[in-house]
Each structure stands twice: as structure tokens, then as C-alpha cells.
VEXVEX-930058 format. One record per residue (C-alpha): residue in one letter; residue number from 0; x, y, z. Coordinates in steps of 0.2 Angstrom, whole numbers, padded with zeros to 4 digits. Layout:
REM VEXVEX-930058
  resn  resi     px     py     pz
     A   NUM      X      Y      Z
...
This chain:
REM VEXVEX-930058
  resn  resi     px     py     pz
     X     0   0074  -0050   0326
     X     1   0061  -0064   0323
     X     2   0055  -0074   0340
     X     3   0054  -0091   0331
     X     4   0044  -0106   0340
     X     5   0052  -0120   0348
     X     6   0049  -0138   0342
     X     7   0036  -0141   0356
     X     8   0028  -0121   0351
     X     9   0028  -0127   0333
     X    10   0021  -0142   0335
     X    11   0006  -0135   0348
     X    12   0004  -0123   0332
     X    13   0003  -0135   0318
     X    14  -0010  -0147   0329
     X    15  -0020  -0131   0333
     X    16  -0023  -0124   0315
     X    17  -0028  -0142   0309
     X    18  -0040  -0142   0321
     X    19  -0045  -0124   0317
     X    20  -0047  -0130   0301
     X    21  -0053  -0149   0301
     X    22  -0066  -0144   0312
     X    23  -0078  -0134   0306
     X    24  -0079  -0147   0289
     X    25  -0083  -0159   0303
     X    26  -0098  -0150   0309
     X    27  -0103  -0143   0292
     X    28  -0106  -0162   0284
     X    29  -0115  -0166   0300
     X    30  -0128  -0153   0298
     X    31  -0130  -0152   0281
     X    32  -0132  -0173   0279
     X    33  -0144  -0172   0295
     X    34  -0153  -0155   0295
     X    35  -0151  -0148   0279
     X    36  -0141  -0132   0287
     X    37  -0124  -0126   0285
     X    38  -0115  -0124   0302
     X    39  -0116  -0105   0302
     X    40  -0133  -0107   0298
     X    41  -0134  -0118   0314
     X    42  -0126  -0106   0324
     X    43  -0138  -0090   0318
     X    44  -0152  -0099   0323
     X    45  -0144  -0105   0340
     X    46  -0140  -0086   0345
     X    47  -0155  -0082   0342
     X    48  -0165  -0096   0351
     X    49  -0155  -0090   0366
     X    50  -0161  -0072   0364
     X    51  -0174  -0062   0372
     X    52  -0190  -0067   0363
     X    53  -0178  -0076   0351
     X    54  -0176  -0059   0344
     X    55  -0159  -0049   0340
     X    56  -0156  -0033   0330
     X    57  -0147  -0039   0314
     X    58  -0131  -0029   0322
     X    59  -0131  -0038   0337
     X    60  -0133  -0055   0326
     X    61  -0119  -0051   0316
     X    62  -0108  -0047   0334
     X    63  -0113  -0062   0341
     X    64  -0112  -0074   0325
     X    65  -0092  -0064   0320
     X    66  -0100  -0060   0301
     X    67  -0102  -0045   0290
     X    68  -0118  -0037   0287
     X    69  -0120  -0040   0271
     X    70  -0116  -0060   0275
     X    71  -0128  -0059   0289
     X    72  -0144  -0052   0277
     X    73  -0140  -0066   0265
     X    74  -0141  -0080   0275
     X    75  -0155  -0074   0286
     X    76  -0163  -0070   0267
     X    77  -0159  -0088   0264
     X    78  -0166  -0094   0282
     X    79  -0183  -0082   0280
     X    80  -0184  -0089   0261
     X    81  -0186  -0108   0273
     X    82  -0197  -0100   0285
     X    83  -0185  -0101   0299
     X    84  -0181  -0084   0301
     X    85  -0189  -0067   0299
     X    86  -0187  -0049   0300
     X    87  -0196  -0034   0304
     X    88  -0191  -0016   0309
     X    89  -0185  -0012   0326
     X    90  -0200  -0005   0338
     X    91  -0187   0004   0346
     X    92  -0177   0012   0331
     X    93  -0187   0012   0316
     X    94  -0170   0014   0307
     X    95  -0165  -0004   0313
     X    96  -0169  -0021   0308
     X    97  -0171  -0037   0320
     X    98  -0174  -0054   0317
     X    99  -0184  -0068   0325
     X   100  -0184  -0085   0327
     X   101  -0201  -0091   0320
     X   102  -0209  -0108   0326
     X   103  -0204  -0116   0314
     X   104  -0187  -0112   0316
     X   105  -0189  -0116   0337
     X   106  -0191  -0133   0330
     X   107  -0178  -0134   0318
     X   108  -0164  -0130   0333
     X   109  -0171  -0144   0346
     X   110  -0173  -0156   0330
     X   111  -0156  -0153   0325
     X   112  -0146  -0151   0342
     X   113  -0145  -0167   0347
     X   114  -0137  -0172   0333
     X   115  -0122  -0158   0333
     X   116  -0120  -0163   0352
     X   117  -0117  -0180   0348
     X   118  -0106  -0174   0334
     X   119  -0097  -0161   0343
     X   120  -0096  -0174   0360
     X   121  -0089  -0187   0348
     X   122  -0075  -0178   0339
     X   123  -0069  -0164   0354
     X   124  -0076  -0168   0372
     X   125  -0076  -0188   0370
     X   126  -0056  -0187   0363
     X   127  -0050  -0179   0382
     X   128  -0051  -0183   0400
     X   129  -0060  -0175   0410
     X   130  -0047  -0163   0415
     X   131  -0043  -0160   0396
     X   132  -0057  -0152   0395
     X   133  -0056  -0143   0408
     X   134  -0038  -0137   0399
     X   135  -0047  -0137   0383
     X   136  -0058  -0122   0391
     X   137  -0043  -0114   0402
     X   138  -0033  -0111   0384
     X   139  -0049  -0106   0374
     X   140  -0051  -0093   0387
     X   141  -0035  -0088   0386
     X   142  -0033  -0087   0368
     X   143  -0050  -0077   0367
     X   144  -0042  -0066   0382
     X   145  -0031  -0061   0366
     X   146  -0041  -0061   0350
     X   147  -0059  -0055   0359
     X   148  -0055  -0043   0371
     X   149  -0071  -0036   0371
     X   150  -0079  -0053   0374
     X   151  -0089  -0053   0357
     X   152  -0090  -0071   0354
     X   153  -0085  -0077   0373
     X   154  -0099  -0088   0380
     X   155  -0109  -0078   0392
């Protein structure tokens, strides 16, 4: 027998999936009119300028960044094509591939940031109070508690 959602369930539901899914068009025309990046792209190069050295074995890029292998080697191809990105074979496990942020890519992420704060401050954290946000985070957790057991994409 089916659990079905309440009226209050369905409409927390509904709201949430159009955000899930208004959202990341949001972001995406903000960084592609402003910095010429899609917001994956974005988010690559913001792993990776919060790594060690700015360096992560493309394995542990696609972990932290939720994408396939094969989608991961074609939009760092793309990034390393802009000069952004390169790669190079492990030191440690010649059988492994990393990837750096290059200088040039450093300066693409602080160029760009302040303008995905403004926009991510403009269209999620300015539309809540204070404690919103604090519930935002508290139900986010949750939520991830469920989907990302292991913590993959959690913030560290």
C-alpha cells in the first residue's frame, strides 16, 4: 500500500523540485553572461581551487563534482583547451591522472566569484531570514544525511 503525501508533504514536494530545477538555470545564465563558464564548469574549478596545490586526481574530481568519468575528461578537455585546467599523470600512480588549476585558471575563480555570490546571495540566502537559513542548512543536512551517506558532496 502506497504512503501518499499529505497536502502540506505535496506542496513541500512540489516547491522543492522547482527549486531543484529553476535553480541551477539561474546560476548557469549568470556564469555563462558574466564568465563565459557553464556552472559545472564553475564548480570544477572551484573544487579544485580548494585542493591541495589546486590539484586532484581526476577520480577524486569526479567524487567531489557528482560526474562520470567520461563527463569529467571532456569538460576538463574543454577547460585545458581555455588554459584553465591541465593534466598530467599522477607522481604517485603513474596509472592515474590529476588535474591542476593553472594560473590562469586561479584567476578565472576570484574573477568570477563575486559575481555567483551576489547571484547565489540574491536568489537563495537574501529570500530567508536569518533563521531560514539556518533551516535551509538544517534540511539540506538532512536530506544529504539520506541521498550522500558517505558525504561525497557534503561540504567539508
Amino acid at each position: 500500500m502506497t504512503d501518499w503525501l499529505d497536502d502540506e508533504q505535496q506542496a513541500a514536494w512540489v516547491r522543492l523540485i522547482a527549486m531543484v530545477e529553476l535553480l541551477p538555470g539561474v546560476l548557469d545564465t549568470q556564469l555563462r553572461r558574466e564568465a563565459d563558464l557553464t556552472h559545472f564548469e564553475y564548480f570544477l574549478l572551484a573544487m579544485l581551487s580548494e585542493a591541495p596545490e589546486r590539484t586532484l586526481r581526476m577520480t577524486a574530481l569526479a567524487v567531489r563534482t557528482n560526474a562520470t568519468l567520461p563527463r569529467l575528461s571532456h569538460v576538463v578537455r574543454r577547460l585545458e583547451e581555455r588554459g584553465l585546467v591541465e593534466r598530467f599523470p599522477c607522481p604517485e600512480d603513474g596509472r592515474a591522472t590529476n588535474a591542476r588549476l593553472t594560473e590562469a585558471g586561479w584567476a578565472k575563480v576570484v574573477e568570477t566569484a563575486p559575481g555567483h555570490v551576489a547571484t547565489v546571495r540574491r536568489n537563495v540566502i537574501d529570500a530567508l531570514t536569518p533563521k531560514q537559513v539556518e533551516q535551509l542548512a538544517a534540511i539540506a543536512g538532512a536530506i544529504l544525511e539520506r541521498i550522500d551517506p558517505d558525504g561525497t558532496m557534503s561540504p567539508r
